[in-house]
C-alpha positions as CSV (number, residue, x, y, z in Angstrom):
1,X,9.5,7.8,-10.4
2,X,6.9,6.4,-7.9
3,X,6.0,7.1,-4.2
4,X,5.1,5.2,-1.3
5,X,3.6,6.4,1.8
6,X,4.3,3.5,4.5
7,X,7.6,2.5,5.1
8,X,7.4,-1.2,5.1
9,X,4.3,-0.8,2.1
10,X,7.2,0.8,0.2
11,X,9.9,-1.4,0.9
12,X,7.5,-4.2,-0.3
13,X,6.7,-2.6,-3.7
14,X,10.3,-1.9,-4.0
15,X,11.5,-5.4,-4.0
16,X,8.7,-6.4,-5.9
17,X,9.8,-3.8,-8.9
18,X,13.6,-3.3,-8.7
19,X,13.6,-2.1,-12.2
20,X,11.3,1.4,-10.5
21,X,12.9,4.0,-8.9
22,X,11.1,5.0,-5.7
23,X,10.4,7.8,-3.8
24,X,10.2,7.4,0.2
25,X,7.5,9.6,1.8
26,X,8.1,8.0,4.9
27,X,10.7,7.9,7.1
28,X,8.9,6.2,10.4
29,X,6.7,3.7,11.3
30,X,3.4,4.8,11.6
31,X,1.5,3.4,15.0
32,X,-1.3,2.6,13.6
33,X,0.1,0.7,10.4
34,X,1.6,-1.1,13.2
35,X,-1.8,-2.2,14.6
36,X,-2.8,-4.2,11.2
37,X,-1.7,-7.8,11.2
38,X,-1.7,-10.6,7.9
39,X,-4.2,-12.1,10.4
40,X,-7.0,-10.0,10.8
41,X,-6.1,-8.3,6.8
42,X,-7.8,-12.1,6.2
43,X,-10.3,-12.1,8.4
44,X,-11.4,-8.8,7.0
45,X,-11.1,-10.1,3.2
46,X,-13.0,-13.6,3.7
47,X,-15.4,-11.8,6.0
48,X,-16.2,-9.0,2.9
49,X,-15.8,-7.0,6.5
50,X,-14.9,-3.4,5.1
51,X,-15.9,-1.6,1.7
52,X,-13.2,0.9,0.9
53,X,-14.7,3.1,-2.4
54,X,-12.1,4.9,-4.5
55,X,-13.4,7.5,-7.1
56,X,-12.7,6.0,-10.5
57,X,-9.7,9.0,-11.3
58,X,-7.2,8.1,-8.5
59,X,-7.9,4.5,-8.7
60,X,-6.6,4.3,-12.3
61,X,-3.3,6.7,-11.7
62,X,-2.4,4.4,-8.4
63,X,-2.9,1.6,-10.5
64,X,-0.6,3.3,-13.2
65,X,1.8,3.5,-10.5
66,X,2.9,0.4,-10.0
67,X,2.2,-1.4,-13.7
């Protein structure tokens, strides 16, 4: 079983991974999820805009999550 935090985030992962069973954190919008749009996601990723550092022990297990 995996979990997902943001609403449309886990409806996203869902589709991509029928074959998971998912468990929804989430049962409204968040505001500020609402805020972020495809457009300036890009801006931020061609622009190397914003470092986000993950310790090494989480980033493997959410990575685990969703092989």
């Amino acid at each position: 079983m995996h979990a997902a935090a943001a609403s449309s985030m886990s409806e996203n992962i869902a589709a991509a991974n029928p074959e998971k069973e998912m468990l929804r954190l989430c049962s409204v919008r968040c505001p500020h999820m609402n805020q972020i749009t495809l457009e300036d996601t890009l801006l931020s990723l061609q622009r190397n805009q914003f470092v986000i550092e993950i310790p090494e022990e989480p980033r493997i297990k959410a990575a685990r999550a969703v092989e």
